[in-house]
C-alpha positions in Angstrom: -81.8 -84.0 -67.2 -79.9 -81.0 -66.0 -81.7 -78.6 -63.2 -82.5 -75.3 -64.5 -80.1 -72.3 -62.9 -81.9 -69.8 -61.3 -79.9 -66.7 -63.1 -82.0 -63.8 -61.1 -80.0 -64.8 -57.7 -76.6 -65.8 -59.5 -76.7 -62.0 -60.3 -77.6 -60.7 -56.8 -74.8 -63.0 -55.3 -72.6 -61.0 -57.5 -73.9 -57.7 -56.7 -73.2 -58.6 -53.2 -69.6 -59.7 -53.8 -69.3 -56.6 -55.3 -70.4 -54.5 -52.9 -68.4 -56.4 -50.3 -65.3 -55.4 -52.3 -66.2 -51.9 -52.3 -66.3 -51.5 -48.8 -63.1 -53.4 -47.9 -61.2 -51.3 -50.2 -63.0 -48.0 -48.6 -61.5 -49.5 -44.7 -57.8 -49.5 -46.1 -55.2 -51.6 -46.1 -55.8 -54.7 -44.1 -53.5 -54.6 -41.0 -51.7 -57.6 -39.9 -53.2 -59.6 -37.1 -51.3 -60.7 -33.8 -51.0 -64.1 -34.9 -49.7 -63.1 -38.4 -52.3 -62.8 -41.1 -55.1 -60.3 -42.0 -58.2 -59.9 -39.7 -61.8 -61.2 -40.5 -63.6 -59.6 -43.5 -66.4 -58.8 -41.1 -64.6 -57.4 -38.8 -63.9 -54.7 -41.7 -66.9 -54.8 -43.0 -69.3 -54.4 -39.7 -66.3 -52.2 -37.7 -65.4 -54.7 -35.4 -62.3 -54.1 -32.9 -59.5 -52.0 -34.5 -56.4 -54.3 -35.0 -54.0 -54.2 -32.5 -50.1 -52.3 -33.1 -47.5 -54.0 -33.6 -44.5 -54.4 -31.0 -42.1 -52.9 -32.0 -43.7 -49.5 -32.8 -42.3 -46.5 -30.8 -44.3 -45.1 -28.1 -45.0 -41.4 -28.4 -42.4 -38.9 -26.9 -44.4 -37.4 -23.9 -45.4 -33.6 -24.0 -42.8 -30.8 -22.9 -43.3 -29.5 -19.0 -43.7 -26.0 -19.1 -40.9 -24.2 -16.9 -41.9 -22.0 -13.9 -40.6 -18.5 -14.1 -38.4 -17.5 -12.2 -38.7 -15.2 -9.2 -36.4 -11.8 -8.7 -34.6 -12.4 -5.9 -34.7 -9.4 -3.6 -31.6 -9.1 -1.8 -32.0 -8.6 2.2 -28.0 -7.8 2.9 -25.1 -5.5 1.6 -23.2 -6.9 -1.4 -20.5 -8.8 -0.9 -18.1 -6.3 -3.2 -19.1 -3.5 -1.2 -17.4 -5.1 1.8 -14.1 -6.2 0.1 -11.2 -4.3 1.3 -9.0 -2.7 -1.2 -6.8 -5.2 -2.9 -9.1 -8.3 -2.6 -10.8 -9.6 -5.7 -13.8 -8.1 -6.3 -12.4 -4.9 -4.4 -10.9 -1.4 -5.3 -6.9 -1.7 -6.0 -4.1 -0.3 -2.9 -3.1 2.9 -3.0 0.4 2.9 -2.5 1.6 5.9 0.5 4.9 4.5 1.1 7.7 4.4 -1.5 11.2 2.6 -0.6 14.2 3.5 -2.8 16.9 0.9 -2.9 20.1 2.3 -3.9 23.5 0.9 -4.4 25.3 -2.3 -6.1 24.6 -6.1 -5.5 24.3 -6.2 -2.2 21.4 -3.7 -2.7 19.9 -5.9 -5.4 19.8 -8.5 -2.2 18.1 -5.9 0.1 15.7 -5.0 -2.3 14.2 -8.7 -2.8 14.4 -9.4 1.1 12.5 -6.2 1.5 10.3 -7.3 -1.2 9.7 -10.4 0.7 9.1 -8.7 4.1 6.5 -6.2 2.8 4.9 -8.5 0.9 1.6 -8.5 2.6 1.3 -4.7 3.2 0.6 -3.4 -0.5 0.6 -0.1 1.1 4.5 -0.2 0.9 6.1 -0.7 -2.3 9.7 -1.8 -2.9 11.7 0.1 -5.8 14.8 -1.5 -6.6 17.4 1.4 -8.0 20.5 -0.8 -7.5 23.3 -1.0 -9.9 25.1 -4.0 -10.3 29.0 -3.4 -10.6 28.8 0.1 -9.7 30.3 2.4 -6.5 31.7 5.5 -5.3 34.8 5.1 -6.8 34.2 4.7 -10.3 31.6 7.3 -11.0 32.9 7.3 -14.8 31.0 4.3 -15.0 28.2 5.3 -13.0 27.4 8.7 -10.8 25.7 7.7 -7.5 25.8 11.1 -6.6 24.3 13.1 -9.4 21.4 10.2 -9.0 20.8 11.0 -5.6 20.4 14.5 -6.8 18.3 14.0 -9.4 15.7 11.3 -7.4 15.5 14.0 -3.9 14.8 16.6 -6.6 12.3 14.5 -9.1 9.2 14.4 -9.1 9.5 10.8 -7.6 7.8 9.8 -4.4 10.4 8.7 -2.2 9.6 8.0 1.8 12.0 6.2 2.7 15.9 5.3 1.0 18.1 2.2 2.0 21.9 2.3 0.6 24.2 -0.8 0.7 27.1 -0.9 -1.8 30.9 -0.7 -1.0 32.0 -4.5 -2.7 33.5 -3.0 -5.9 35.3 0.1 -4.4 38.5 -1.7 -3.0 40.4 -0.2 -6.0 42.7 3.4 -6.8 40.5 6.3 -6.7 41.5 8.9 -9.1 42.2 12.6 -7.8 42.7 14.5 -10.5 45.9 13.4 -12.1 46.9 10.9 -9.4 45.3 7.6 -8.3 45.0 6.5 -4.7 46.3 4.0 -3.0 42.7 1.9 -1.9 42.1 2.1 1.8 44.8 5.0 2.4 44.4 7.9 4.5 44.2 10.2 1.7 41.7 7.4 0.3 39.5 7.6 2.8 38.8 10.7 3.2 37.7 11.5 -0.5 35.7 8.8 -0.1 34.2 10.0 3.1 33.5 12.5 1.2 31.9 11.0 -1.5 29.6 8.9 1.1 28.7 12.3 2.4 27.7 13.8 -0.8 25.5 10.9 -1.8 23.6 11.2 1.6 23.3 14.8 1.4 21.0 15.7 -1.2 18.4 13.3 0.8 18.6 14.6 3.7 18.1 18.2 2.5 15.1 16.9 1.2 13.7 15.3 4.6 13.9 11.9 3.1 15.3 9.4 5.6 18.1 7.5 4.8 19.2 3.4 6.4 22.8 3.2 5.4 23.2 -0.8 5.8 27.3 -1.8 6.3 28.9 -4.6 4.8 28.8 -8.5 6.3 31.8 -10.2 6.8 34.0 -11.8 3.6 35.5 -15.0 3.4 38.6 -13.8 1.9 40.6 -12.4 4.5 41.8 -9.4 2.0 37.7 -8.6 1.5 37.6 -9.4 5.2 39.8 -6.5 6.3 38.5 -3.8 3.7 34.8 -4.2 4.7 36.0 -3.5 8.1 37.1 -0.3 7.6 34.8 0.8 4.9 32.0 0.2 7.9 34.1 3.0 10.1 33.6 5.5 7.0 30.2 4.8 6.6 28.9 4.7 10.1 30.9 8.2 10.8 29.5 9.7 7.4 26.3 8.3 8.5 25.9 9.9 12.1 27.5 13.4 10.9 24.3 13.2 8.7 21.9 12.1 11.7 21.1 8.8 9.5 20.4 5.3 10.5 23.3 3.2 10.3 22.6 -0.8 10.0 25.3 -2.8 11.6 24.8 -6.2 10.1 28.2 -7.7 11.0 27.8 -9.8 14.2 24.2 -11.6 12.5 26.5 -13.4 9.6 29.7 -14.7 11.8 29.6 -17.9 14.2 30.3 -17.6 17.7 34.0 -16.7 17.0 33.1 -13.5 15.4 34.6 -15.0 12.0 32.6 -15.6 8.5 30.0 -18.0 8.4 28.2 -19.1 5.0 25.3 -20.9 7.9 23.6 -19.3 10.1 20.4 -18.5 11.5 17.5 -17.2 9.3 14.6 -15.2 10.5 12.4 -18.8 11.4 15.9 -19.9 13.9 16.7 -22.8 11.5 20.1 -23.1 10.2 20.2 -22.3 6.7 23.0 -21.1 4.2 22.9 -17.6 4.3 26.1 -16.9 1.8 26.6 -17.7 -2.0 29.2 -19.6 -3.2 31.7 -16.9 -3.3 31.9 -15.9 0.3 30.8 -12.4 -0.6 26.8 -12.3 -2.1 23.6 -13.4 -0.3 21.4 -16.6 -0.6 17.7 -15.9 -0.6 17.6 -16.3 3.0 20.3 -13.7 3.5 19.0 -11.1 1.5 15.5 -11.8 3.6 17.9 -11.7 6.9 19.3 -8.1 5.5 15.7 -7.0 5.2 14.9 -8.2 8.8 17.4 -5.5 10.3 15.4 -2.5 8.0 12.4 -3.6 9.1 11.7 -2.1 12.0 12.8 1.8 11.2 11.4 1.1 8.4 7.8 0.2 9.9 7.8 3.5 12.2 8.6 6.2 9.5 5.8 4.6 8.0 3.2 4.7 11.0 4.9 7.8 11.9 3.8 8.9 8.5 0.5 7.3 8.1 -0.6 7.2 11.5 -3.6 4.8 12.2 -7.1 6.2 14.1 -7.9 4.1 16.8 -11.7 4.2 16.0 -12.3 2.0 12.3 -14.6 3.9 10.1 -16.9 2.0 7.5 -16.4 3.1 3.8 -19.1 5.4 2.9 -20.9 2.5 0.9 -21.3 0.2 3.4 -22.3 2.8 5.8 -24.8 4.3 3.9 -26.3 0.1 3.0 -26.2 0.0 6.3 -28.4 3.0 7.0 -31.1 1.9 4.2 -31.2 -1.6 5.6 -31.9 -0.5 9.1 -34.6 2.0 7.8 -36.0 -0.8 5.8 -36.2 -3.0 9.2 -37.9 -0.4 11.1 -40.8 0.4 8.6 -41.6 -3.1 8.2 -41.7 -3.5 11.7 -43.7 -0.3 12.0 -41.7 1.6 13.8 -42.2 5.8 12.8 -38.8 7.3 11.2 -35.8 8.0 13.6 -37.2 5.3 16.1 -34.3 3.6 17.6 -31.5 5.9 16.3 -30.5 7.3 20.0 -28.4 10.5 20.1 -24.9 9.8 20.6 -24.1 12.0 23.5 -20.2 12.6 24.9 -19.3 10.2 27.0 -19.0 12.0 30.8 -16.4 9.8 33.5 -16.4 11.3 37.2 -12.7 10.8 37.3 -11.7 11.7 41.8 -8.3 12.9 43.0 -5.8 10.1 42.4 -4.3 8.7 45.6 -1.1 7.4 45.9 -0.7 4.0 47.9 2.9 5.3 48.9 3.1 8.8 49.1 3.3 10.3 53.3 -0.1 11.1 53.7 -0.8 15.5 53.7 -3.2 17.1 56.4 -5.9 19.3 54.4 -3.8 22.2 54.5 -0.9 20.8 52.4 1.3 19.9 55.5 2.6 16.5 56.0 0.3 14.6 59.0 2.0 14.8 62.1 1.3 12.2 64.4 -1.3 12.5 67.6 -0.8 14.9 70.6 -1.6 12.4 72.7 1.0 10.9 73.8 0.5 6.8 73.0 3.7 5.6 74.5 2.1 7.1 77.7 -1.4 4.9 77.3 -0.2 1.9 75.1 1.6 -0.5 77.0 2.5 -2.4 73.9 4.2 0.9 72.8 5.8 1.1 76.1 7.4 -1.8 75.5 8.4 -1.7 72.4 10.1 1.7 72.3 11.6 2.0 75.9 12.4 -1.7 76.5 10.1 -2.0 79.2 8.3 -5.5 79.5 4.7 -5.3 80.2 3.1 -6.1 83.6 1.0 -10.0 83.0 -2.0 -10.5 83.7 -3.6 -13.7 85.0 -4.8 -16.3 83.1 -2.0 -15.2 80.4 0.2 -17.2 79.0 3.1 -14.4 80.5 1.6 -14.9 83.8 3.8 -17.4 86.0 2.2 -16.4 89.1 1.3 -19.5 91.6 -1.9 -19.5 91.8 -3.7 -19.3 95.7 -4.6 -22.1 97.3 
Protein backbone atom coordinates (compact mmCIF):
# COMPACT_ATOMS: atom_id res chain seq x y z
CA UNK A 1 0.00 0.00 0.00
CA UNK A 2 1.23 3.28 -1.25
CA UNK A 3 1.67 6.34 1.50
CA UNK A 4 -0.71 9.08 0.92
CA UNK A 5 1.06 12.56 -0.53
CA UNK A 6 0.60 15.27 1.54
CA UNK A 7 -0.46 17.84 -1.56
CA UNK A 8 -0.92 21.10 0.84
CA UNK A 9 3.11 21.20 1.30
CA UNK A 10 3.89 19.89 -2.37
CA UNK A 11 2.22 23.29 -3.31
CA UNK A 12 4.09 25.53 -0.76
CA UNK A 13 7.39 23.95 -1.88
CA UNK A 14 6.50 25.30 -5.18
CA UNK A 15 5.42 28.57 -4.07
CA UNK A 16 8.78 28.81 -2.53
CA UNK A 17 10.67 27.76 -5.71
CA UNK A 18 8.90 30.29 -7.26
CA UNK A 19 9.47 32.95 -5.24
CA UNK A 20 13.20 32.07 -5.21
CA UNK A 21 13.18 32.52 -8.93
CA UNK A 22 11.67 35.86 -8.75
CA UNK A 23 14.17 37.22 -6.72
CA UNK A 24 17.27 35.94 -8.56
CA UNK A 25 16.05 37.25 -11.68
CA UNK A 26 15.30 40.77 -9.77
CA UNK A 27 19.55 40.65 -8.58
CA UNK A 28 20.58 40.43 -12.43
CA UNK A 29 22.65 38.55 -14.25
CA UNK A 30 24.78 36.12 -12.19
CA UNK A 31 28.43 37.26 -12.39
CA UNK A 32 31.15 34.87 -12.81
CA UNK A 33 32.97 33.71 -9.77
CA UNK A 34 36.94 33.83 -9.32
CA UNK A 35 37.14 30.24 -9.67
CA UNK A 36 34.97 30.16 -12.78
CA UNK A 37 31.32 29.50 -12.30
CA UNK A 38 28.26 31.47 -10.83
CA UNK A 39 28.16 32.45 -7.03
CA UNK A 40 25.83 30.74 -4.36
CA UNK A 41 22.07 31.27 -4.86
CA UNK A 42 22.05 32.60 -1.29
CA UNK A 43 24.44 34.74 -1.69
CA UNK A 44 21.89 36.52 -4.23
CA UNK A 45 19.21 35.86 -2.52
CA UNK A 46 20.24 37.15 1.20
CA UNK A 47 22.93 39.92 -0.35
CA UNK A 48 25.93 38.30 0.47
CA UNK A 49 29.47 39.82 -0.65
CA UNK A 50 29.24 41.42 -4.14
CA UNK A 51 31.31 39.24 -6.68
CA UNK A 52 34.56 40.23 -7.29
CA UNK A 53 35.80 42.08 -11.01
CA UNK A 54 37.46 40.41 -13.17
CA UNK A 55 41.25 40.93 -14.07
CA UNK A 56 41.45 42.17 -16.91
CA UNK A 57 38.97 45.13 -16.45
CA UNK A 58 40.47 48.64 -16.92
CA UNK A 59 41.03 50.68 -13.94
CA UNK A 60 39.41 54.13 -14.04
CA UNK A 61 41.32 57.06 -15.66
CA UNK A 62 42.11 59.25 -12.57
CA UNK A 63 40.43 62.84 -12.25
CA UNK A 64 41.99 65.94 -14.22
CA UNK A 65 44.39 68.30 -11.79
CA UNK A 66 43.08 71.61 -12.03
CA UNK A 67 45.90 74.13 -13.31
CA UNK A 68 47.02 77.08 -11.13
CA UNK A 69 46.63 80.45 -12.72
CA UNK A 70 49.13 82.04 -13.63
CA UNK A 71 50.68 85.13 -11.99
CA UNK A 72 51.36 88.61 -14.05
CA UNK A 73 54.75 88.99 -13.82
CA UNK A 74 55.68 92.55 -12.86
CA UNK A 75 58.75 93.53 -14.50
CA UNK A 76 61.50 95.18 -11.93
CA UNK A 77 64.05 96.40 -14.95
CA UNK A 78 64.11 98.26 -18.33
CA UNK A 79 63.29 96.18 -21.39
CA UNK A 80 65.76 94.70 -23.02
CA UNK A 81 64.71 96.41 -26.65
CA UNK A 82 64.88 99.66 -25.10
CA UNK A 83 68.61 99.09 -24.56
CA UNK A 84 69.50 97.74 -28.02
CA UNK A 85 71.57 100.05 -30.06
CA UNK A 86 70.47 100.90 -33.43
CA UNK A 87 71.10 98.15 -35.88
CA UNK A 88 70.87 95.17 -33.31
CA UNK A 89 67.85 92.89 -33.58
CA UNK A 90 65.24 94.00 -31.66
CA UNK A 91 66.65 97.72 -32.20
CA UNK A 92 65.88 100.85 -34.37
CA UNK A 93 67.64 100.52 -37.97
CA UNK A 94 71.32 102.89 -38.73
CA UNK A 95 70.96 105.98 -40.00
CA UNK A 96 73.36 106.26 -42.59
CA UNK A 97 75.56 110.09 -42.29
CA UNK A 98 78.28 109.10 -44.42
CA UNK A 99 77.88 108.39 -48.22
CA UNK A 100 81.17 107.08 -50.32
CA UNK A 101 80.90 107.49 -54.15
CA UNK A 102 83.12 105.07 -56.01
CA UNK A 103 83.77 106.27 -59.40
CA UNK A 104 85.74 104.91 -62.19
CA UNK A 105 86.38 101.45 -64.21
CA UNK A 106 87.43 98.01 -62.87
CA UNK A 107 89.81 98.91 -60.72
CA UNK A 108 87.13 101.02 -58.94
CA UNK A 109 84.78 97.98 -58.92
CA UNK A 110 87.88 96.49 -56.66
CA UNK A 111 87.94 99.54 -54.37
CA UNK A 112 84.50 99.62 -53.91
CA UNK A 113 84.24 95.81 -52.43
CA UNK A 114 87.53 96.31 -50.34
CA UNK A 115 85.88 99.42 -48.99
CA UNK A 116 82.82 97.49 -48.52
CA UNK A 117 84.79 95.09 -46.55
CA UNK A 118 86.65 97.66 -44.43
CA UNK A 119 83.45 99.56 -43.29
CA UNK A 120 81.67 96.70 -42.79
CA UNK A 121 81.10 97.08 -39.10
CA UNK A 122 80.33 100.83 -39.15
CA UNK A 123 76.74 100.93 -40.80
CA UNK A 124 77.00 104.53 -40.32
CA UNK A 125 79.21 104.64 -43.60
CA UNK A 126 77.80 103.22 -46.63
CA UNK A 127 79.65 102.13 -49.78
CA UNK A 128 78.04 103.19 -53.29
CA UNK A 129 79.69 101.54 -55.99
CA UNK A 130 79.35 104.02 -59.37
CA UNK A 131 82.09 102.24 -61.24
CA UNK A 132 81.94 101.47 -64.92
CA UNK A 133 83.48 98.61 -66.21
CA UNK A 134 85.31 99.21 -69.60
CA UNK A 135 84.94 102.81 -69.41
CA UNK A 136 87.60 106.11 -69.15
CA UNK A 137 88.46 109.43 -70.05
CA UNK A 138 89.25 108.79 -73.34
CA UNK A 139 86.27 107.27 -74.82
CA UNK A 140 83.57 109.44 -73.46
CA UNK A 141 81.41 108.38 -76.62
CA UNK A 142 81.01 105.31 -74.77
CA UNK A 143 80.60 106.77 -71.54
CA UNK A 144 80.92 110.60 -70.02
CA UNK A 145 82.74 110.55 -66.67
CA UNK A 146 82.58 114.12 -66.80
CA UNK A 147 78.96 115.11 -67.38
CA UNK A 148 78.41 112.34 -64.36
CA UNK A 149 80.48 114.05 -62.05
CA UNK A 150 78.38 117.08 -62.88
CA UNK A 151 75.29 115.66 -62.59
CA UNK A 152 76.08 113.57 -58.95
CA UNK A 153 77.93 117.18 -57.24
CA UNK A 154 74.75 118.76 -58.53
CA UNK A 155 71.95 115.98 -57.58
CA UNK A 156 70.19 115.71 -55.07
CA UNK A 157 72.53 112.72 -53.94
CA UNK A 158 74.28 112.71 -50.67
CA UNK A 159 77.73 112.43 -51.33
CA UNK A 160 80.55 112.86 -48.41
CA UNK A 161 83.15 111.62 -49.61
CA UNK A 162 84.27 110.39 -53.62
CA UNK A 163 87.20 107.84 -54.47
CA UNK A 164 88.26 107.70 -58.31
CA UNK A 165 90.57 104.89 -59.69
CA UNK A 166 90.35 104.18 -63.50
CA UNK A 167 93.09 104.78 -66.11
CA UNK A 168 93.44 100.74 -67.51
CA UNK A 169 91.37 101.24 -70.71
CA UNK A 170 92.74 104.73 -71.72
CA UNK A 171 96.20 103.58 -73.38
CA UNK A 172 94.54 104.24 -76.73
CA UNK A 173 94.26 107.60 -79.55
CA UNK A 174 92.24 110.18 -78.13
CA UNK A 175 90.29 112.06 -80.65
CA UNK A 176 90.67 115.95 -81.07
CA UNK A 177 88.30 116.97 -83.18
CA UNK A 178 89.29 115.64 -86.52
CA UNK A 179 92.63 114.13 -85.47
CA UNK A 180 93.49 111.25 -83.13
CA UNK A 181 96.31 111.27 -80.76
CA UNK A 182 99.06 109.40 -80.48
CA UNK A 183 98.50 107.60 -76.65
CA UNK A 184 100.91 108.84 -74.10
CA UNK A 185 102.12 111.94 -76.38
CA UNK A 186 102.70 115.36 -75.23
CA UNK A 187 99.80 116.69 -77.03
CA UNK A 188 98.07 113.45 -75.34
CA UNK A 189 98.68 114.24 -72.19
CA UNK A 190 97.75 117.29 -71.83
CA UNK A 191 93.97 116.93 -73.08
CA UNK A 192 93.90 114.37 -70.89
CA UNK A 193 95.22 116.37 -68.02
CA UNK A 194 92.63 118.18 -68.83
CA UNK A 195 90.00 115.85 -68.82
CA UNK A 196 91.34 114.52 -65.24
CA UNK A 197 90.82 118.15 -64.20
CA UNK A 198 87.36 118.56 -65.40
CA UNK A 199 86.16 115.34 -63.76
CA UNK A 200 87.57 116.52 -60.34
CA UNK A 201 86.28 119.96 -60.71
CA UNK A 202 82.68 119.83 -60.45
CA UNK A 203 83.39 118.02 -56.86
CA UNK A 204 85.38 120.24 -55.62
CA UNK A 205 83.14 123.18 -56.31
CA UNK A 206 80.82 121.50 -54.43
CA UNK A 207 83.07 120.88 -51.11
CA UNK A 208 82.97 117.26 -51.70
CA UNK A 209 86.38 115.69 -51.11
CA UNK A 210 87.86 113.74 -53.54
CA UNK A 211 90.87 110.44 -53.00
CA UNK A 212 92.23 110.03 -56.46
CA UNK A 213 93.89 106.45 -56.08
CA UNK A 214 96.87 105.82 -58.97
CA UNK A 215 97.49 102.81 -60.73
CA UNK A 216 99.59 99.50 -59.32
CA UNK A 217 102.22 98.17 -61.17
CA UNK A 218 101.44 95.85 -64.54
CA UNK A 219 103.00 92.81 -65.46
CA UNK A 220 103.31 93.58 -69.00
CA UNK A 221 106.14 95.78 -69.37
CA UNK A 222 104.01 97.94 -72.14
CA UNK A 223 101.04 98.40 -69.25
CA UNK A 224 104.10 98.74 -66.93
CA UNK A 225 105.43 101.92 -68.51
CA UNK A 226 101.87 103.66 -69.27
CA UNK A 227 100.65 103.45 -65.61
CA UNK A 228 103.78 105.14 -64.85
CA UNK A 229 103.15 108.07 -66.43
CA UNK A 230 99.42 108.23 -66.25
CA UNK A 231 100.28 108.47 -62.15
CA UNK A 232 102.41 111.84 -63.01
CA UNK A 233 99.08 113.30 -64.69
CA UNK A 234 97.02 112.32 -62.01
CA UNK A 235 98.95 113.21 -59.05
CA UNK A 236 99.71 116.81 -60.77
CA UNK A 237 95.87 117.20 -61.72
CA UNK A 238 95.25 116.01 -58.32
CA UNK A 239 97.38 118.64 -56.14
CA UNK A 240 96.39 121.64 -58.67
CA UNK A 241 92.91 120.66 -57.22
CA UNK A 242 94.11 120.38 -53.45
CA UNK A 243 92.91 116.57 -53.55
CA UNK A 244 94.22 113.53 -51.95
CA UNK A 245 96.34 111.63 -54.12
CA UNK A 246 96.81 107.67 -53.18
CA UNK A 247 100.12 106.32 -54.21
CA UNK A 248 99.58 102.60 -54.21
CA UNK A 249 102.63 101.66 -56.25
CA UNK A 250 105.45 100.57 -53.80
CA UNK A 251 102.60 98.21 -51.63
CA UNK A 252 102.15 95.74 -54.88
CA UNK A 253 106.02 95.29 -56.08
CA UNK A 254 108.71 92.98 -54.22
CA UNK A 255 111.71 94.36 -52.87
CA UNK A 256 113.09 95.17 -56.44
CA UNK A 257 110.44 97.73 -56.99
CA UNK A 258 109.09 95.35 -59.93
CA UNK A 259 105.44 93.55 -60.14
CA UNK A 260 104.55 91.15 -57.77
CA UNK A 261 101.16 89.00 -58.03
CA UNK A 262 102.24 88.03 -53.79
CA UNK A 263 102.47 90.07 -51.39
CA UNK A 264 101.50 91.10 -48.09
CA UNK A 265 97.82 91.61 -47.20
CA UNK A 266 96.50 93.68 -44.35
CA UNK A 267 96.93 90.40 -41.62
CA UNK A 268 101.14 90.37 -42.90
CA UNK A 269 100.56 86.90 -44.57
CA UNK A 270 101.64 86.35 -47.96
CA UNK A 271 98.76 86.06 -50.13
CA UNK A 272 98.11 86.63 -54.02
CA UNK A 273 97.16 89.91 -54.32
CA UNK A 274 96.88 90.05 -58.42
CA UNK A 275 94.51 88.12 -60.88
CA UNK A 276 95.59 86.11 -63.41
CA UNK A 277 96.17 88.68 -65.89
CA UNK A 278 98.79 90.79 -64.13
CA UNK A 279 96.55 93.82 -64.22
CA UNK A 280 93.00 93.22 -61.86
CA UNK A 281 92.88 92.56 -58.03
CA UNK A 282 92.23 89.36 -55.96
CA UNK A 283 89.89 89.86 -53.11
CA UNK A 284 92.71 90.51 -50.90
CA UNK A 285 94.00 93.30 -53.20
CA UNK A 286 91.00 95.09 -53.56
CA UNK A 287 90.71 94.88 -49.47
CA UNK A 288 94.69 96.14 -49.57
CA UNK A 289 93.36 99.18 -52.03
CA UNK A 290 90.86 99.96 -49.39
CA UNK A 291 93.45 99.91 -46.52
CA UNK A 292 95.27 103.02 -48.13
CA UNK A 293 91.55 105.12 -48.24
CA UNK A 294 90.95 104.22 -44.94
CA UNK A 295 92.41 106.51 -42.98
CA UNK A 296 91.31 110.02 -44.86
CA UNK A 297 88.56 108.40 -45.17
CA UNK A 298 87.91 107.87 -41.35
CA UNK A 299 88.78 111.67 -40.51
CA UNK A 300 86.41 113.45 -42.97
CA UNK A 301 84.08 111.34 -41.38
CA UNK A 302 84.85 112.22 -37.49
CA UNK A 303 85.70 115.51 -38.87
CA UNK A 304 82.11 115.50 -40.07
CA UNK A 305 80.40 113.75 -37.33
CA UNK A 306 82.32 114.61 -34.51
CA UNK A 307 81.86 112.33 -31.29
CA UNK A 308 80.90 114.11 -27.55
CA UNK A 309 83.07 112.92 -25.11
CA UNK A 310 80.26 112.56 -22.52
CA UNK A 311 77.69 109.35 -23.77
CA UNK A 312 74.10 110.35 -23.39
CA UNK A 313 71.30 107.63 -22.77
CA UNK A 314 68.47 107.65 -25.35
CA UNK A 315 65.62 109.34 -24.01
CA UNK A 316 63.76 105.88 -23.23
CA UNK A 317 66.15 104.46 -21.25
CA UNK A 318 66.74 107.62 -19.42
CA UNK A 319 63.32 108.33 -18.63
CA UNK A 320 63.00 104.05 -17.34
CA UNK A 321 65.61 104.90 -15.51
CA UNK A 322 63.99 107.83 -13.76
CA UNK A 323 60.68 105.89 -13.01
CA UNK A 324 62.59 102.92 -11.64
CA UNK A 325 64.61 104.99 -9.24
CA UNK A 326 61.42 106.85 -8.14
CA UNK A 327 59.80 103.49 -7.75
CA UNK A 328 62.84 102.47 -5.36
CA UNK A 329 62.60 105.43 -3.25
CA UNK A 330 58.85 105.23 -2.40
CA UNK A 331 59.08 101.76 -1.46
CA UNK A 332 61.77 102.49 0.66
CA UNK A 333 60.03 105.49 1.98
CA UNK A 334 61.98 107.98 1.09
CA UNK A 335 59.81 111.66 0.39
CA UNK A 336 60.15 112.77 -3.52
CA UNK A 337 63.49 114.28 -4.67
CA UNK A 338 65.33 112.36 -1.78
CA UNK A 339 68.66 111.38 -3.08
CA UNK A 340 68.60 113.27 -6.39
CA UNK A 341 71.64 115.79 -5.32
CA UNK A 342 72.06 118.93 -7.49
CA UNK A 343 74.67 118.65 -9.98
CA UNK A 344 76.77 121.69 -9.24
CA UNK A 345 79.84 122.83 -11.72
CA UNK A 346 82.70 121.20 -10.96
CA UNK A 347 85.31 124.13 -9.33
CA UNK A 348 89.44 122.95 -9.62
CA UNK A 349 91.90 125.52 -7.80
CA UNK A 350 94.24 125.27 -10.64
CA UNK A 351 98.08 127.54 -9.10
CA UNK A 352 100.59 129.21 -11.36
CA UNK A 353 102.35 126.41 -13.31
CA UNK A 354 106.12 126.14 -12.50
CA UNK A 355 108.55 125.19 -14.80
CA UNK A 356 111.21 122.58 -13.53
CA UNK A 357 113.75 124.26 -16.06
CA UNK A 358 113.04 127.72 -16.65
CA UNK A 359 115.95 130.36 -14.59
CA UNK A 360 114.07 131.15 -11.74
CA UNK A 361 112.51 135.25 -11.79
CA UNK A 362 112.67 137.49 -8.53
CA UNK A 363 108.98 138.85 -7.77
CA UNK A 364 109.57 141.75 -9.81
CA UNK A 365 109.98 139.96 -13.14
CA UNK A 366 113.84 140.11 -13.05
CA UNK A 367 115.93 137.03 -13.45
CA UNK A 368 117.43 136.11 -9.52
CA UNK A 369 120.72 137.22 -9.21
CA UNK A 370 122.82 135.47 -7.01
CA UNK A 371 123.68 136.58 -3.12
CA UNK A 372 125.69 139.85 -2.21
CA UNK A 373 127.44 138.04 -0.02
CA UNK A 374 130.25 137.07 -1.33
CA UNK A 375 130.45 132.90 -0.82
CA UNK A 376 133.79 132.33 -2.46
CA UNK A 377 134.89 134.71 0.51
CA UNK A 378 133.20 132.29 3.36
CA UNK A 379 133.02 128.87 1.66
CA UNK A 380 136.21 127.20 1.52
CA UNK A 381 134.86 124.47 -0.66
CA UNK A 382 134.05 127.41 -3.11
CA UNK A 383 137.51 128.68 -2.63
CA UNK A 384 138.68 125.82 -3.86
CA UNK A 385 136.86 124.96 -6.44
CA UNK A 386 136.82 128.29 -8.32
CA UNK A 387 140.40 129.73 -7.53
CA UNK A 388 142.32 126.46 -7.42
CA UNK A 389 143.25 126.85 -3.96
CA UNK A 390 143.38 123.52 -1.86
CA UNK A 391 141.75 123.77 1.49
CA UNK A 392 143.64 123.94 4.77
CA UNK A 393 143.12 119.91 6.69
CA UNK A 394 141.99 119.54 9.61
CA UNK A 395 142.98 116.78 12.13
CA UNK A 396 141.50 113.66 12.35
CA UNK A 397 140.78 114.07 8.42
CA UNK A 398 141.51 111.86 6.06
CA UNK A 399 143.58 115.10 4.24
CA UNK A 400 145.42 115.55 7.33
CA UNK A 401 148.98 113.89 7.13
CA UNK A 402 150.22 115.81 9.99
CA UNK A 403 152.46 113.56 12.54
CA UNK A 404 150.75 113.40 15.32
CA UNK A 405 152.71 114.73 18.98
CA UNK A 406 154.19 112.49 21.01
Amino acid sequence: MKPAIDRGAFFRFLRLAAMGCVCLLAAGPPAVAEGGGFPDFLSHLFGGAPAAKPPDAPAPAPAPTPRKPRKKVVRDFVPATTTRVPGAPGGEPVEVKFHIYVLGDSFAVSASDGLADAFAAKREIAVVDKAREASGLVRDDYFDWRKTSLELAGGKEKIEFVVIMLGVNDVQPLVDGSEALDPLGDRWRDLYGQRVAAFVTPFRTAHIPVAWVGLPPMRADKFNAAAIKLNEIYKEQAEKANEKYIDIWDAFTNQSGQYDAFGPNIDGQSVKLRGVDGIQFTKAGSRKVAQFLEAEIRRTFEKSNPQTEVATLPPDIEHAADDINAQIRHEMGAPAGVGVAPQAPLKRSVGPILSLTARPLAPGGALATRESKNIAETDEGARALRGGNPAASRAGRADDFSWPRL
